[in-house]
C-alpha positions in Angstrom: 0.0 0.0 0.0 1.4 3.2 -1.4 2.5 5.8 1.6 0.8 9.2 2.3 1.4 11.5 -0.5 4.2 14.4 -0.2 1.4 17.1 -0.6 -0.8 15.9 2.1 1.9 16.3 4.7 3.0 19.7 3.9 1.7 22.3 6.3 -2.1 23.1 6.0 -1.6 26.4 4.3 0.5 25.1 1.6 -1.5 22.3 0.7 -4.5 24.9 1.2 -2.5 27.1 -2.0 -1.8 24.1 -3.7 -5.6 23.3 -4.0 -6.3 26.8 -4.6 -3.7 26.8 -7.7 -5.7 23.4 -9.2 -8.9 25.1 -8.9 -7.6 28.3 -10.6 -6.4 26.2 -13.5 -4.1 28.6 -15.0 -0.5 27.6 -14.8 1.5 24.6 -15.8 3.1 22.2 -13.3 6.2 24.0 -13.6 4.7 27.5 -12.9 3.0 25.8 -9.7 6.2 24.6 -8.6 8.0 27.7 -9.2 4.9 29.9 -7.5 4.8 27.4 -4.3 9.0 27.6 -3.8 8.7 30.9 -3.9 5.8 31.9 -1.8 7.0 29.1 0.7 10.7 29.5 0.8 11.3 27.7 4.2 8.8 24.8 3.1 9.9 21.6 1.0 8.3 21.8 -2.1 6.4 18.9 -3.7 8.5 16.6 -6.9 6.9 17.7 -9.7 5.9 14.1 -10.2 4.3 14.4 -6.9 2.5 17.6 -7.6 1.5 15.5 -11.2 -0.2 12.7 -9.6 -1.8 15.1 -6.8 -3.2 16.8 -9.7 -4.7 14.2 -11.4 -6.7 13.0 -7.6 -7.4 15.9 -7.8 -9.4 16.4 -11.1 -11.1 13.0 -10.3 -12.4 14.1 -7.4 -13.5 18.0 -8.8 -15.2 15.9 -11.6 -16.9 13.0 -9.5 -17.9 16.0 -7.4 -19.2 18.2 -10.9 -21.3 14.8 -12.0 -23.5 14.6 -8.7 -24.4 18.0 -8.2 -25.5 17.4 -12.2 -27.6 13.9 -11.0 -29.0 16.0 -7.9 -29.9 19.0 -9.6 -32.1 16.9 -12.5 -33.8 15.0 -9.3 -34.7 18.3 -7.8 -35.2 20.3 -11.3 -37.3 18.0 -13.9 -37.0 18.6 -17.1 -40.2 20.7 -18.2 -42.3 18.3 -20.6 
């Protein structure tokens, strides 16, 4: 079983920027990184790899999240016949 991911033991207010950055959607991976080291000098930054696969979770879980409100919202709004 893999280990807890590099990104979900960084200080709360890192990982809180981090998720922050993925909603934006705006920069690259490499941008990211860059941003994070330098807003968080004294904090380790993630691998880019790491930051990758975080990214990818996290898109999952944005979309699994995107497809119920769309199931609850045709349960609560019918479609007008």
């Amino acid at each position: 079983m893999a280990g807890k991911s590099s990104i979900n033991r960084l200080p709360p207010m890192v990982k809180a920027y981090i998720h922050k950055l993925l909603r934006e959607d705006r920069m690259t991976l490499d941008d990211m990184l860059a941003d994070i080291q330098s807003r968080f000098p004294n904090e380790k930054a993630p691998s880019r790899s790491a930051l990758s696969r975080f990214k990818v979770g996290f898109e999952q879980l944005t979309e699994k999240a995107r497809q119920h409100r769309e199931q609850h919202r045709h349960r609560v709004e019918p479609e007008a016949r």
